[in-house]
VMD Tcl script that builds the backbone (N, CA, C; Angstrom):
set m [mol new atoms 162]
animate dup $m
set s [atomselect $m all]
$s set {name element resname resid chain x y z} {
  {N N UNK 1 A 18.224 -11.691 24.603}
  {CA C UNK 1 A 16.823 -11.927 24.926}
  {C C UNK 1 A 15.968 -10.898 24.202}
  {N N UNK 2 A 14.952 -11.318 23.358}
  {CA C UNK 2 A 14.281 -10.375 22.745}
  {C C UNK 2 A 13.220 -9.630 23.620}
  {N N UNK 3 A 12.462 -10.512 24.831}
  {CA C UNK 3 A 11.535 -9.939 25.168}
  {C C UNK 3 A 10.242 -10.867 25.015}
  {N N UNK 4 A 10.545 -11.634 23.635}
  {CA C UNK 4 A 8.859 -12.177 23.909}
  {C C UNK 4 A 9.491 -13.825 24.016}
  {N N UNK 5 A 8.449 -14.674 24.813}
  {CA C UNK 5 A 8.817 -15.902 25.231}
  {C C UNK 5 A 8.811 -16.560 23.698}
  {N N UNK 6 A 8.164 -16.637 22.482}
  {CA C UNK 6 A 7.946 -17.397 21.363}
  {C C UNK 6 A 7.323 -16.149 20.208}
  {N N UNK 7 A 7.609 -16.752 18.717}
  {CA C UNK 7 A 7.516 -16.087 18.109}
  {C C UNK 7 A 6.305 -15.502 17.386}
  {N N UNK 8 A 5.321 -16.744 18.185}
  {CA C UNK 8 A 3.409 -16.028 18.155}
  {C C UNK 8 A 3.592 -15.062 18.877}
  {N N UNK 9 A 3.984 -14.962 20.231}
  {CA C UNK 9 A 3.864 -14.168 21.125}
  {C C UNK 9 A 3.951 -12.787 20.781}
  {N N UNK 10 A 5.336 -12.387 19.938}
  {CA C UNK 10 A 5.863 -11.624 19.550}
  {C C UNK 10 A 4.967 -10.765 18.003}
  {N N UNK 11 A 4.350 -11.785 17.087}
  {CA C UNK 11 A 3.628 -11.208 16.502}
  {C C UNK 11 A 2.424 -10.911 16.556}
  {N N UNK 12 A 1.689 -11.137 17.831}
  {CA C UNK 12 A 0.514 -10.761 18.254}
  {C C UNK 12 A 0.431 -9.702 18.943}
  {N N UNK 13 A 1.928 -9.078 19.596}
  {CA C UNK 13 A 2.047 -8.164 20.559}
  {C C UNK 13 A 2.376 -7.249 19.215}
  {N N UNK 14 A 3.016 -7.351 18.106}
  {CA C UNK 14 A 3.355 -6.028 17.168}
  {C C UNK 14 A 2.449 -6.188 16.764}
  {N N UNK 15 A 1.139 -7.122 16.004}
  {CA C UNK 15 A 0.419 -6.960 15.459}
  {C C UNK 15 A -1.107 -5.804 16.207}
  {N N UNK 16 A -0.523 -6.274 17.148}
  {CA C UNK 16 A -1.701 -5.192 18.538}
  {C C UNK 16 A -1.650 -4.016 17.885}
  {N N UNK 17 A 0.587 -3.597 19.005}
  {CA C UNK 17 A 0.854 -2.099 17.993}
  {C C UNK 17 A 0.307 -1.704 16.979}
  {N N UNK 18 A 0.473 -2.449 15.973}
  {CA C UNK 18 A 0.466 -1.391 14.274}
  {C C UNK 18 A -0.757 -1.638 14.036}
  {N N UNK 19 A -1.924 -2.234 14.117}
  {CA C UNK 19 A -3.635 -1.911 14.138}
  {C C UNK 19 A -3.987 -1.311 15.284}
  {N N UNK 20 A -3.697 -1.089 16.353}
  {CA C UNK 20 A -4.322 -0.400 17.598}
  {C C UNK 20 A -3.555 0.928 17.080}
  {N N UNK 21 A -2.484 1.192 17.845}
  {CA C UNK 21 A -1.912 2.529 17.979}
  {C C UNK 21 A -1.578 3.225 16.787}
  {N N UNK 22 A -0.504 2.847 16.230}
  {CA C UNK 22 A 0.351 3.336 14.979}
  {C C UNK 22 A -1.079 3.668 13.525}
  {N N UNK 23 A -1.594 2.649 13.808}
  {CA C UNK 23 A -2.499 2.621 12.879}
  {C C UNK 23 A -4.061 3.526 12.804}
  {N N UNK 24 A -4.375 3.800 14.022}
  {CA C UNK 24 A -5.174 4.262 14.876}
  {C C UNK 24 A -5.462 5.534 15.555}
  {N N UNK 25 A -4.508 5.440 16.173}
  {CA C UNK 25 A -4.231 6.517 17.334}
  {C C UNK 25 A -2.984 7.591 17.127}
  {N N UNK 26 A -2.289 7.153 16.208}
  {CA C UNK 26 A -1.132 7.887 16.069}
  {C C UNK 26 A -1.579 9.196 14.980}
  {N N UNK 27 A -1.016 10.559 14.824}
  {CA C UNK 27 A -1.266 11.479 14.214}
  {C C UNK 27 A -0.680 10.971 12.894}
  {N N UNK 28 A -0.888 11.490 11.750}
  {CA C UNK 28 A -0.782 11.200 10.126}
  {C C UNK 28 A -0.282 12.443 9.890}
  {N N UNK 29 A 0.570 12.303 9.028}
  {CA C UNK 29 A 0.771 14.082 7.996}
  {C C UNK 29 A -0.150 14.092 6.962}
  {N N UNK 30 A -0.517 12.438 6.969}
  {CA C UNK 30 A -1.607 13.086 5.229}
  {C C UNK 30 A -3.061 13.605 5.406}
  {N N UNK 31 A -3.781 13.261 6.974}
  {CA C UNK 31 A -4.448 13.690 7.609}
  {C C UNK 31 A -3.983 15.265 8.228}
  {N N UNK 32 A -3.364 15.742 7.859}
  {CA C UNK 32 A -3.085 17.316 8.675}
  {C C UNK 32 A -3.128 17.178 10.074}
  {N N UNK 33 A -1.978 15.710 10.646}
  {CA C UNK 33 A -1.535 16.120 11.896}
  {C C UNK 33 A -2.883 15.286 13.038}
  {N N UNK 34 A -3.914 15.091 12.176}
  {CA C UNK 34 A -4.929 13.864 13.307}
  {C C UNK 34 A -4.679 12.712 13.218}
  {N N UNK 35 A -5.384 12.266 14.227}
  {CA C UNK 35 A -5.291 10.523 13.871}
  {C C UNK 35 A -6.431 9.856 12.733}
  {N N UNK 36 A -6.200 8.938 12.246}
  {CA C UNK 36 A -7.143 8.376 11.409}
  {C C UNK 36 A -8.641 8.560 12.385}
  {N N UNK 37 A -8.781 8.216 13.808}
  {CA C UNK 37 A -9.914 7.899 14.225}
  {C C UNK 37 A -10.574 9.404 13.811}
  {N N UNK 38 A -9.544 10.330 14.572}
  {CA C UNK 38 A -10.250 11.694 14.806}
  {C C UNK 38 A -10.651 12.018 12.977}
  {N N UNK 39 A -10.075 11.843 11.963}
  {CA C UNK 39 A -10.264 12.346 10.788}
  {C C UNK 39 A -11.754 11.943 9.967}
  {N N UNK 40 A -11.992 10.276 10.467}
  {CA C UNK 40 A -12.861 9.429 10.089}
  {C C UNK 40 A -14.461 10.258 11.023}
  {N N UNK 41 A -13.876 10.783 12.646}
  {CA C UNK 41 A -15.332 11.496 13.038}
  {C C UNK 41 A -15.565 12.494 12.173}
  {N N UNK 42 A -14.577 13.662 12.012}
  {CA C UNK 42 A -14.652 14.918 11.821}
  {C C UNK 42 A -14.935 14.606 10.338}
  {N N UNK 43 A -14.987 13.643 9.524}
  {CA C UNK 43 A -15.315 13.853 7.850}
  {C C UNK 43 A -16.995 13.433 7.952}
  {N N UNK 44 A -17.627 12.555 9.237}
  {CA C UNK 44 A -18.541 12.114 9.271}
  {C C UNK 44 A -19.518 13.459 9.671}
  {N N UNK 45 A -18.545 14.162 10.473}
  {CA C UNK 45 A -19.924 15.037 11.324}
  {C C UNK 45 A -19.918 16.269 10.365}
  {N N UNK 46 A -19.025 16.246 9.458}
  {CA C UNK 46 A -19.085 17.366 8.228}
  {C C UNK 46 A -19.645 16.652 6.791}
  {N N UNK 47 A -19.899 15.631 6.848}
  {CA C UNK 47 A -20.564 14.824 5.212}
  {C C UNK 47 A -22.461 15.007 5.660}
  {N N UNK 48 A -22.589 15.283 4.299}
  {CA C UNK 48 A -24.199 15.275 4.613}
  {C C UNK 48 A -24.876 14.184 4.139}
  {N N UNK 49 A -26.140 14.611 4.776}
  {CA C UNK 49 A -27.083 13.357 4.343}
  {C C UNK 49 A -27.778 13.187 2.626}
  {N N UNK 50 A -27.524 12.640 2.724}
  {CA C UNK 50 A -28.163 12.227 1.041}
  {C C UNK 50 A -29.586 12.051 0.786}
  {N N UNK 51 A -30.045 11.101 1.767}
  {CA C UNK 51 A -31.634 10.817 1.898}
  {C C UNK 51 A -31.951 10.034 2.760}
  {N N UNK 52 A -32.956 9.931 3.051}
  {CA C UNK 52 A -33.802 9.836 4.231}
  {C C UNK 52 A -34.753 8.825 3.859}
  {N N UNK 53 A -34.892 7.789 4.910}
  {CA C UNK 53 A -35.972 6.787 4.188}
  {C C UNK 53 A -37.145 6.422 5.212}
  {N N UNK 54 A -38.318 6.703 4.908}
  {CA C UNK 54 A -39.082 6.378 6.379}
  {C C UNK 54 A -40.254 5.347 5.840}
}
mol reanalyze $m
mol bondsrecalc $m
mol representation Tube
mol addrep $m
């Protein structure tokens, strides 16, 4: 028994995994140990502004 009733079932539940977590949430070595999310804030709240349009 694998676990999932059919084989959509089964690739919607790994497809969750590896874009939610693994992809996401999980720490990177090429990131120095963050997750993509945390790397994507911390490059934002350190990039500057370019210009300003009013």
């Amino acid at each position: 028994m694998s676990g999932y009733r059919n084989f959509s079932e089964a690739k919607e539940n790994i497809t969750r995994y590896i874009t939610g977590y693994y992809s996401q949430l999980r720490p990177h070595q090429y990131n120095g140990g963050l997750t993509p999310n945390e790397s994507e804030r911390l490059y934002w709240e350190n990039s500057k502004t370019v210009a300003k349009f009013s």
